[in-house]
mmCIF file as gemmi writes it, N, C-alpha and C atoms, coordinates in Angstrom:
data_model
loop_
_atom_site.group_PDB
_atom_site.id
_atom_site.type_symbol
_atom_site.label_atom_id
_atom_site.label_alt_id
_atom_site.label_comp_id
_atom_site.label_asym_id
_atom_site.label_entity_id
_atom_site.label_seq_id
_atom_site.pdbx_PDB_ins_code
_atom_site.Cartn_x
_atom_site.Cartn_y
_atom_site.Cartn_z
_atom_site.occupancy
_atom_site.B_iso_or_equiv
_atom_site.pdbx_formal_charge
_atom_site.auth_seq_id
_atom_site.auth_asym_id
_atom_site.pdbx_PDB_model_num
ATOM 1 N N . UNK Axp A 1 ? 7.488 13.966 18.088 1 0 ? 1 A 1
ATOM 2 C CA . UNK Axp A 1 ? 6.796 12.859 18.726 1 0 ? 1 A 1
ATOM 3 C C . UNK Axp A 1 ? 7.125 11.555 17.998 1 0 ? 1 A 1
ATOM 4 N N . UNK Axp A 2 ? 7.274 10.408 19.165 1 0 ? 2 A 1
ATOM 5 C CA . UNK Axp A 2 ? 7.328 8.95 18.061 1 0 ? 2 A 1
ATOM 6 C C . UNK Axp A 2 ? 5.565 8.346 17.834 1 0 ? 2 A 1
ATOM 7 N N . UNK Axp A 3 ? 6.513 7.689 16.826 1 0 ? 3 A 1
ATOM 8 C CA . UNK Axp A 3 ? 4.861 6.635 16.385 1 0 ? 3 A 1
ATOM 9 C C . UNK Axp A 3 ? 5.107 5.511 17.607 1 0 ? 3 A 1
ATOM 10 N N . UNK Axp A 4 ? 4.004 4.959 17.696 1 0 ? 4 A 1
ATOM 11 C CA . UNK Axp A 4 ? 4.01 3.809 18.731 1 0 ? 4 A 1
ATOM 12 C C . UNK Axp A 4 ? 4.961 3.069 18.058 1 0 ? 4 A 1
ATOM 13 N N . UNK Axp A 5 ? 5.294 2.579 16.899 1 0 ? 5 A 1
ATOM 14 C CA . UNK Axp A 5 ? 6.1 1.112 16.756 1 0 ? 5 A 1
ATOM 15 C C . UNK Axp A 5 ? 7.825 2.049 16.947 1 0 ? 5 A 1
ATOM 16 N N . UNK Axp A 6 ? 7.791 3.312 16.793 1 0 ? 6 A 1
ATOM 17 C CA . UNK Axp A 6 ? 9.379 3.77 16.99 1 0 ? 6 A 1
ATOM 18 C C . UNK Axp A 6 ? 9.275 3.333 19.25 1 0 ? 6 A 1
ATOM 19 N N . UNK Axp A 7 ? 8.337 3.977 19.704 1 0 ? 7 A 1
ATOM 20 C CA . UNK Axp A 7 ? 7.965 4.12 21.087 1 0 ? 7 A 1
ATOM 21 C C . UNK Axp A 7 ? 8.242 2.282 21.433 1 0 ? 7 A 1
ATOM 22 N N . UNK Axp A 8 ? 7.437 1.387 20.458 1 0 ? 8 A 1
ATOM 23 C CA . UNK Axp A 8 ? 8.218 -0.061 21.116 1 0 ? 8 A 1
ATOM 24 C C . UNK Axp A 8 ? 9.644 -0.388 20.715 1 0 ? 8 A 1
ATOM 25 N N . UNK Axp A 9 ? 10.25 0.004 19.62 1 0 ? 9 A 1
ATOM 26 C CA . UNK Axp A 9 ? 11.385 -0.447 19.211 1 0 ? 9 A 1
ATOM 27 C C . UNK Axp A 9 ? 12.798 0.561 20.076 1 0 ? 9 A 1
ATOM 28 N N . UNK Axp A 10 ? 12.287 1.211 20.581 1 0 ? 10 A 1
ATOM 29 C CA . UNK Axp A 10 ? 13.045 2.19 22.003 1 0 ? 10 A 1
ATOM 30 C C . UNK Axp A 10 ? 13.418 1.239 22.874 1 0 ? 10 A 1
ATOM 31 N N . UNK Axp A 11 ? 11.981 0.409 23.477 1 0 ? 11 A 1
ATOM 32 C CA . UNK Axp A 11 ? 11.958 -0.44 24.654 1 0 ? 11 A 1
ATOM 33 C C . UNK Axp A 11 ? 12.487 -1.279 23.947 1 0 ? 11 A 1
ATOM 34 N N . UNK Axp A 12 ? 12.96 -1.804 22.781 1 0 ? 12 A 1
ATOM 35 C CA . UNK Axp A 12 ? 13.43 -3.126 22.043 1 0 ? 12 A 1
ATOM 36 C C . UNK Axp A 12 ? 12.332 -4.369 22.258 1 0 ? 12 A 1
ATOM 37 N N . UNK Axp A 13 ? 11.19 -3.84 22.364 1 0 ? 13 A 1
ATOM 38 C CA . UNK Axp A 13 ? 10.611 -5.009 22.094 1 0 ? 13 A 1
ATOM 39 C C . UNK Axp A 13 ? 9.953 -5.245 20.639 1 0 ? 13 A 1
ATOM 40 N N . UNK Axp A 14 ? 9.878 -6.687 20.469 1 0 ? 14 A 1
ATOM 41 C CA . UNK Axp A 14 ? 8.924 -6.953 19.329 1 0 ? 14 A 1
ATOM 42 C C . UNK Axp A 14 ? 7.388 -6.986 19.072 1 0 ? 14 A 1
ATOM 43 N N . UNK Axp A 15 ? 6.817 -6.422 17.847 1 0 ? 15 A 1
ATOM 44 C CA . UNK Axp A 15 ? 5.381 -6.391 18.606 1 0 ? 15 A 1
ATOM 45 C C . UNK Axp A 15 ? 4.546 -8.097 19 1 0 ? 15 A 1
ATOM 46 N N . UNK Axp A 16 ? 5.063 -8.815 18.935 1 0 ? 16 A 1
ATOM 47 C CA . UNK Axp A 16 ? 4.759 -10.776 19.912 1 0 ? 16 A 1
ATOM 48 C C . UNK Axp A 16 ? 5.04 -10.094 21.392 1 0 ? 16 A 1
ATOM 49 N N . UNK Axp A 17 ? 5.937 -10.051 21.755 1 0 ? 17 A 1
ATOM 50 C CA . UNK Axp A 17 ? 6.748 -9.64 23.109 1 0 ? 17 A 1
ATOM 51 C C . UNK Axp A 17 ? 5.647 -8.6 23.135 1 0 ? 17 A 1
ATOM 52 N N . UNK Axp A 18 ? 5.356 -7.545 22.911 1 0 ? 18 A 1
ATOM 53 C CA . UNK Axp A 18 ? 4.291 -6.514 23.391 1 0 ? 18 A 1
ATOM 54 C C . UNK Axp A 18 ? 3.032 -6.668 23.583 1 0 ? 18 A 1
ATOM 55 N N . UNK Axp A 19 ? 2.268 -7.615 22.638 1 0 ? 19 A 1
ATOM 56 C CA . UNK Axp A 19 ? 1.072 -8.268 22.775 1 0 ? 19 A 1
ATOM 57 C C . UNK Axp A 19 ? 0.732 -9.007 23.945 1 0 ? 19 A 1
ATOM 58 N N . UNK Axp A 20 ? 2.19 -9.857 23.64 1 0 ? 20 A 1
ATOM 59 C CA . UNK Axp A 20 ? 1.613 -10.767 24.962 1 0 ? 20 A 1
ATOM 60 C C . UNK Axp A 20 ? 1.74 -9.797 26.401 1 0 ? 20 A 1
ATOM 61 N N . UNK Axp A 21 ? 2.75 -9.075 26.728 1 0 ? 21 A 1
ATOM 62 C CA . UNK Axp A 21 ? 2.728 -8.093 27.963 1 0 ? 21 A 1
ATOM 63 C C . UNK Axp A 21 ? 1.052 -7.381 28.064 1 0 ? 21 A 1
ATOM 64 N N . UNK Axp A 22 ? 0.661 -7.049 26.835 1 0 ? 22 A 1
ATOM 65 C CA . UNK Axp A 22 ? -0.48 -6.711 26.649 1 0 ? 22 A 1
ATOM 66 C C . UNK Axp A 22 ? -1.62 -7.349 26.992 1 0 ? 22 A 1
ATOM 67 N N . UNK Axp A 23 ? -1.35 -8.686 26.618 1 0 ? 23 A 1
ATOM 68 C CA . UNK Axp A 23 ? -2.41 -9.715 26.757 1 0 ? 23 A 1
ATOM 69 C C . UNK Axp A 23 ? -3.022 -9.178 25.558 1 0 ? 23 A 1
ATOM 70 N N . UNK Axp A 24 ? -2.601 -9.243 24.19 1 0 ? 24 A 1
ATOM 71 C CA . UNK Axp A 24 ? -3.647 -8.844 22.905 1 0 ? 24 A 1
ATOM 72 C C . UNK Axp A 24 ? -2.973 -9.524 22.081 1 0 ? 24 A 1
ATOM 73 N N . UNK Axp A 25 ? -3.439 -9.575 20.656 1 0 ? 25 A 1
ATOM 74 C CA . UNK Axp A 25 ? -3.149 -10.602 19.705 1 0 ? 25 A 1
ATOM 75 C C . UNK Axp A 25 ? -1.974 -9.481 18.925 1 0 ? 25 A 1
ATOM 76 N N . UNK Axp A 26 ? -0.594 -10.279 18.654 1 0 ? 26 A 1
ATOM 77 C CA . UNK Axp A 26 ? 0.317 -9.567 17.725 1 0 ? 26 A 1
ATOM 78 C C . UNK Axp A 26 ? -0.296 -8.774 16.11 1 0 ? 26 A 1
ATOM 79 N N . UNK Axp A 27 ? -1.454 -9.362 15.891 1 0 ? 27 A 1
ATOM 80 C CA . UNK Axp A 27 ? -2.089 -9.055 14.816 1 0 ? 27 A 1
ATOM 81 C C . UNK Axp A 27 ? -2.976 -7.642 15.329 1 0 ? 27 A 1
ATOM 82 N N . UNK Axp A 28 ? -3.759 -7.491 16.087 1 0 ? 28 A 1
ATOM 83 C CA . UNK Axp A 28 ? -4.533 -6.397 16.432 1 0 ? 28 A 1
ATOM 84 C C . UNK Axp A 28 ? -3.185 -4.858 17.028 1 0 ? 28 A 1
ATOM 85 N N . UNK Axp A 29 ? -2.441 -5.539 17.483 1 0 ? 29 A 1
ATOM 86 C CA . UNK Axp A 29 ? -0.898 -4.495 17.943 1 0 ? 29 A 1
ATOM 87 C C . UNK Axp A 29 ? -0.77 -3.707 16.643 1 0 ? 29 A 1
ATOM 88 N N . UNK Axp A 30 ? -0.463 -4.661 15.45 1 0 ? 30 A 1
ATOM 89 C CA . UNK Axp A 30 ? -0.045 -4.445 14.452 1 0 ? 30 A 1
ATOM 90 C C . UNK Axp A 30 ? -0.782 -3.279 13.433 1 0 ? 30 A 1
ATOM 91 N N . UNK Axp A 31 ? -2.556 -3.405 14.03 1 0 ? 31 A 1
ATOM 92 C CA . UNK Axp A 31 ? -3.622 -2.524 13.206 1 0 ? 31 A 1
ATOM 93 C C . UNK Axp A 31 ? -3.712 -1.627 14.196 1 0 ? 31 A 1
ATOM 94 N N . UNK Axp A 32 ? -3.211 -1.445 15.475 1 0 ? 32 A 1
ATOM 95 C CA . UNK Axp A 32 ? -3.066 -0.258 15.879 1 0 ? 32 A 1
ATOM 96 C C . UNK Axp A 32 ? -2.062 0.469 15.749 1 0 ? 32 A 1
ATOM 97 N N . UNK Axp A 33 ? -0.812 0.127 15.539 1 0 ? 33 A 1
ATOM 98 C CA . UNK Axp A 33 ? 0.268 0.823 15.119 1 0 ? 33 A 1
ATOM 99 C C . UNK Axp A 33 ? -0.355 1.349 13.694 1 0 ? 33 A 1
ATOM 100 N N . UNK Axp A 34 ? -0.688 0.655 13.051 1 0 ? 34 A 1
ATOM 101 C CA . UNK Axp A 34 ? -0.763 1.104 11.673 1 0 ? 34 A 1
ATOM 102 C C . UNK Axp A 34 ? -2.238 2.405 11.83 1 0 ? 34 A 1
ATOM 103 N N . UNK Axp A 35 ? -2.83 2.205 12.557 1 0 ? 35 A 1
ATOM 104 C CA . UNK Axp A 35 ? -4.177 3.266 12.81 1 0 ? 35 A 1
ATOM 105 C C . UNK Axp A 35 ? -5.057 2.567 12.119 1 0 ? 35 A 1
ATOM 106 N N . UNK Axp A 36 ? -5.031 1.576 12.115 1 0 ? 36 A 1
ATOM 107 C CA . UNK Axp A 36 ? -6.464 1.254 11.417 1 0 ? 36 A 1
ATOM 108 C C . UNK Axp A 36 ? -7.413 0.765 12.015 1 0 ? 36 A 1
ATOM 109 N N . UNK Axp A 37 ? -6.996 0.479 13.794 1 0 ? 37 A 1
ATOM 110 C CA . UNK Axp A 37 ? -8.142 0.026 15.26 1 0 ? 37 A 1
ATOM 111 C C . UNK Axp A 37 ? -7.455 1.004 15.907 1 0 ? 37 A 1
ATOM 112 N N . UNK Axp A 38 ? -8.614 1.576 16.694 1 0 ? 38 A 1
ATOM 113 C CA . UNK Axp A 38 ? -8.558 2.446 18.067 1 0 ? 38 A 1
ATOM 114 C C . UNK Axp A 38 ? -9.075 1.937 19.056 1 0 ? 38 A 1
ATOM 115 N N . UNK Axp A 39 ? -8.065 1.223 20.184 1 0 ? 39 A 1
ATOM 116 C CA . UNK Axp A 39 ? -7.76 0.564 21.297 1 0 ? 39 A 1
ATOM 117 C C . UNK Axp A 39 ? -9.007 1.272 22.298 1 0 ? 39 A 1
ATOM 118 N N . UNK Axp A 40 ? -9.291 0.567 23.008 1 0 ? 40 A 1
ATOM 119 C CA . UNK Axp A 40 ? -9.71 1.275 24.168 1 0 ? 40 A 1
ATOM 120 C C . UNK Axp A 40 ? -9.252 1.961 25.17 1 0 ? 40 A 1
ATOM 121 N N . UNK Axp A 41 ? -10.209 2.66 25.981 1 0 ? 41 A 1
ATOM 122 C CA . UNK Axp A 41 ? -9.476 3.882 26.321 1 0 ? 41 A 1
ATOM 123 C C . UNK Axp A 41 ? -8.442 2.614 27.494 1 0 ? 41 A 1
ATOM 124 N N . UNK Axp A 42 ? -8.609 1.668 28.133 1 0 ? 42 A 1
ATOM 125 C CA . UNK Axp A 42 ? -7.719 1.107 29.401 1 0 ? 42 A 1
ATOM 126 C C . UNK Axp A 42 ? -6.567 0.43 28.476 1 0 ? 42 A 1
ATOM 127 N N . UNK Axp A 43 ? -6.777 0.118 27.263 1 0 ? 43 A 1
ATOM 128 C CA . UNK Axp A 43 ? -5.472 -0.532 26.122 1 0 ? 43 A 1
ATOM 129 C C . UNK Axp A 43 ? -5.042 0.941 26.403 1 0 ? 43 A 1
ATOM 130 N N . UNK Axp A 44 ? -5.699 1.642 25.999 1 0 ? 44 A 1
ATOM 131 C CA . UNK Axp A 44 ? -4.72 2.952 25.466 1 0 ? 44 A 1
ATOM 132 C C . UNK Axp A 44 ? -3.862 3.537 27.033 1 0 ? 44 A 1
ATOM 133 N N . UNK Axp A 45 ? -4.402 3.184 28.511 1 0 ? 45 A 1
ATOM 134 C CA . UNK Axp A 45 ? -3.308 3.504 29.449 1 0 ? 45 A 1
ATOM 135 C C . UNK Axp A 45 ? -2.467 2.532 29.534 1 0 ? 45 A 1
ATOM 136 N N . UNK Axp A 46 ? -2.667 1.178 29.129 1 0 ? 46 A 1
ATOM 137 C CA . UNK Axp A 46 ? -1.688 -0.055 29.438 1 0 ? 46 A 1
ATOM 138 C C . UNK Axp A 46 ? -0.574 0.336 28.106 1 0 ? 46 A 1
ATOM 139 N N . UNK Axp A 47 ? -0.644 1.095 26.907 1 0 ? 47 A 1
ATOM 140 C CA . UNK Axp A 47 ? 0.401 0.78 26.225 1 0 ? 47 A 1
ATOM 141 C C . UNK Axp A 47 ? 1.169 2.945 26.802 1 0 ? 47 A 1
ATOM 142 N N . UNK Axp A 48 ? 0.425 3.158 27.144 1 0 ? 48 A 1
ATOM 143 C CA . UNK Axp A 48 ? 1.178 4.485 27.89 1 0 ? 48 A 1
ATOM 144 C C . UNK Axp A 48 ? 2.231 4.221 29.056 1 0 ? 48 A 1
ATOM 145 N N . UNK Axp A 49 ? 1.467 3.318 29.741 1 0 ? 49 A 1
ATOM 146 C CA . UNK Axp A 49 ? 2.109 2.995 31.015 1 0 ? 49 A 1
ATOM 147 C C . UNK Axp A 49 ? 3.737 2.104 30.778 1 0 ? 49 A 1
ATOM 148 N N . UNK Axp A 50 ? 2.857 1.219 29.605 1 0 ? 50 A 1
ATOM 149 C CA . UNK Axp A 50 ? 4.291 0.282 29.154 1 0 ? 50 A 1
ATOM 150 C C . UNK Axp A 50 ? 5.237 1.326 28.794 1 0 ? 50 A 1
ATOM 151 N N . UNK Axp A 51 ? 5.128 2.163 27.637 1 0 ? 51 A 1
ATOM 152 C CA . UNK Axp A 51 ? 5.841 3.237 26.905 1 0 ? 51 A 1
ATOM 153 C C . UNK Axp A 51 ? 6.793 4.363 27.966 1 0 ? 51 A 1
ATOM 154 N N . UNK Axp A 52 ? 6.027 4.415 29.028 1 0 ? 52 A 1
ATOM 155 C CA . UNK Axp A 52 ? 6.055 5.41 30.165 1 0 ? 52 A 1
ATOM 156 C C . UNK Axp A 52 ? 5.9 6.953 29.208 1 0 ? 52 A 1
ATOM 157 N N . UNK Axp A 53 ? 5.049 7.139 28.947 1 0 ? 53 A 1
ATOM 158 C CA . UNK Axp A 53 ? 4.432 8.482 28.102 1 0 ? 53 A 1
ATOM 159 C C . UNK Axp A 53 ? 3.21 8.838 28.5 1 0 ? 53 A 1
ATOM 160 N N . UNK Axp A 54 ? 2.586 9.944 27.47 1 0 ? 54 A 1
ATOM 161 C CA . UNK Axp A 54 ? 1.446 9.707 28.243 1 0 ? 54 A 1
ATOM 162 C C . UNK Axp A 54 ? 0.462 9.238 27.128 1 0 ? 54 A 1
ATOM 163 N N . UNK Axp A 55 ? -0.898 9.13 27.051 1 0 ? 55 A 1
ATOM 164 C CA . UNK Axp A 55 ? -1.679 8.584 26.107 1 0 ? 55 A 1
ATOM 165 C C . UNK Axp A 55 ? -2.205 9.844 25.218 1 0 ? 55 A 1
ATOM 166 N N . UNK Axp A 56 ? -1.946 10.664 24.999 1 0 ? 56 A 1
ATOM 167 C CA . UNK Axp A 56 ? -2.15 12.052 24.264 1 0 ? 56 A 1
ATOM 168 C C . UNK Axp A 56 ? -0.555 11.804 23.343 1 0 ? 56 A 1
ATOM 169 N N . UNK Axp A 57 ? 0.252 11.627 23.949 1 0 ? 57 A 1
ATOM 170 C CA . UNK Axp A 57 ? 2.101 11.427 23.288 1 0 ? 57 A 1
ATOM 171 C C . UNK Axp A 57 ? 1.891 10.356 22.233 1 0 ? 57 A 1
ATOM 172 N N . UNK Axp A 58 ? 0.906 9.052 22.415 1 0 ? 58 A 1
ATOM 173 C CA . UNK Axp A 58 ? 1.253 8.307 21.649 1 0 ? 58 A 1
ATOM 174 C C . UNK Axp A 58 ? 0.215 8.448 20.56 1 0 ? 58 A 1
ATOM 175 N N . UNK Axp A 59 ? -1.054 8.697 21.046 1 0 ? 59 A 1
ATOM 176 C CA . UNK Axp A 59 ? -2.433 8.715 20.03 1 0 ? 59 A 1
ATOM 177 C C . UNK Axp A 59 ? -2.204 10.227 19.31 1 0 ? 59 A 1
ATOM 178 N N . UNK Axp A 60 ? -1.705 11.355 20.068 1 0 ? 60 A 1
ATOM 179 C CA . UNK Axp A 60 ? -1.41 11.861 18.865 1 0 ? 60 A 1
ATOM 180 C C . UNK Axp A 60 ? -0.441 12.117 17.628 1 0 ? 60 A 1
ATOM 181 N N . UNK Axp A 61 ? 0.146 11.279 18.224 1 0 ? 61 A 1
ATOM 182 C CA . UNK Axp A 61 ? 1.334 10.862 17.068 1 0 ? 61 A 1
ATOM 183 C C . UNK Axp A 61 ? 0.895 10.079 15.444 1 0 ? 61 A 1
ATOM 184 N N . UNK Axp A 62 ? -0.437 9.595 15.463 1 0 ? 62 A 1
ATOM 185 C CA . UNK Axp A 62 ? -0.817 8.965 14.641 1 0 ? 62 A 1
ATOM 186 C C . UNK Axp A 62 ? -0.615 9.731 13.519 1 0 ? 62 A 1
ATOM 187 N N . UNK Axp A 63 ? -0.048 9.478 12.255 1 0 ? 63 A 1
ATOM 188 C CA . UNK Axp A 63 ? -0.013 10.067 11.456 1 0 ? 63 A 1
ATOM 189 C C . UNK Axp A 63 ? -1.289 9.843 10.518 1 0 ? 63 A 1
ATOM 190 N N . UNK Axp A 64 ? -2.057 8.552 10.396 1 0 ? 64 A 1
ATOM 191 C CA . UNK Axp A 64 ? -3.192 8.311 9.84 1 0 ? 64 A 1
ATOM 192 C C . UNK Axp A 64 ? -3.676 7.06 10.245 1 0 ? 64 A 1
ATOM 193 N N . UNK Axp A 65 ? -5.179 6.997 10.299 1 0 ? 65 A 1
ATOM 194 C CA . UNK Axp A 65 ? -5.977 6.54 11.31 1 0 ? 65 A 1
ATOM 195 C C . UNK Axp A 65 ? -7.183 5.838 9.984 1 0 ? 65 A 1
ATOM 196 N N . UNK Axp A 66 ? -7.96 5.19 10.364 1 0 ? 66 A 1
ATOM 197 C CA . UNK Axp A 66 ? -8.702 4.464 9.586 1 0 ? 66 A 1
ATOM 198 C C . UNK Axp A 66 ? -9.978 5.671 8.908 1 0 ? 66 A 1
ATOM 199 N N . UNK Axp A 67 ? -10.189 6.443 9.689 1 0 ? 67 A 1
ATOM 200 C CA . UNK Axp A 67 ? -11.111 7.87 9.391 1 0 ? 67 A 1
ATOM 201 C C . UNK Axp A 67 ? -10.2 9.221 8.529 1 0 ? 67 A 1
ATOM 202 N N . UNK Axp A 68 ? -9.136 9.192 9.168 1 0 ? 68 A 1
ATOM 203 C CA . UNK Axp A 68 ? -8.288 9.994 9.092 1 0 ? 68 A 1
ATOM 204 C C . UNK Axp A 68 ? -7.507 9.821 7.903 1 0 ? 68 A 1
ATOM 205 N N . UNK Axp A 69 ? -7.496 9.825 6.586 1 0 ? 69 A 1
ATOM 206 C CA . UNK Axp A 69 ? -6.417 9.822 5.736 1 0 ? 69 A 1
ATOM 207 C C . UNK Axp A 69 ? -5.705 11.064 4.796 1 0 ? 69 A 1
ATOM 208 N N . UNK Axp A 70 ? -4.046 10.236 5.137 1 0 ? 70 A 1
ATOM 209 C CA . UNK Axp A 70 ? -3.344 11.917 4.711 1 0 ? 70 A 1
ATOM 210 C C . UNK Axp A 70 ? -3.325 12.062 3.072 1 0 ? 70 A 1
C-alpha cells in the first residue's frame, strides 16, 4: 500500500496544488499526511476520489497516527 504523500506524488502533484483542489490549507494536508489530523469522513472521500482508491487504501496505510505510535 502507498502513504498518501507517495499516492499524491503518483498524480505529481504538490501538496499547495492538492490543498487548493481540496479547498484545505497546505499546512493541515501536511498533518494529515503525517497522521497527526484525521480528516473527515467527506475530506477522507474527496482525497479517495482525487487518488482514485478507495478510503480504507489510503487511511490504512497510515503508518502512525497521532494515537497510534510505532
Amino acid at each position: 500500500m502507498k502513504s498518501m504523500q507517495e499516492l499524491r506524488e503518483t498524480r505529481h502533484l504538490t501538496q499547495r496544488e492538492t490543498a487548493k483542489l481540496l479547498d484545505i490549507t497546505k499546512e493541515y494536508l501536511s498533518m494529515i499526511e503525517c497522521g497527526k489530523r484525521n480528516p473527515s469522513d467527506a475530506l477522507k472521500e474527496r482525497l479517495a476520489k482525487l487518488y482514485n482508491v478507495s478510503v480504507s487504501d489510503i487511511f490504512l496505510s497510515l503508518k502512525e497516527t497521532k494515537r497510534f505510535k510505532k
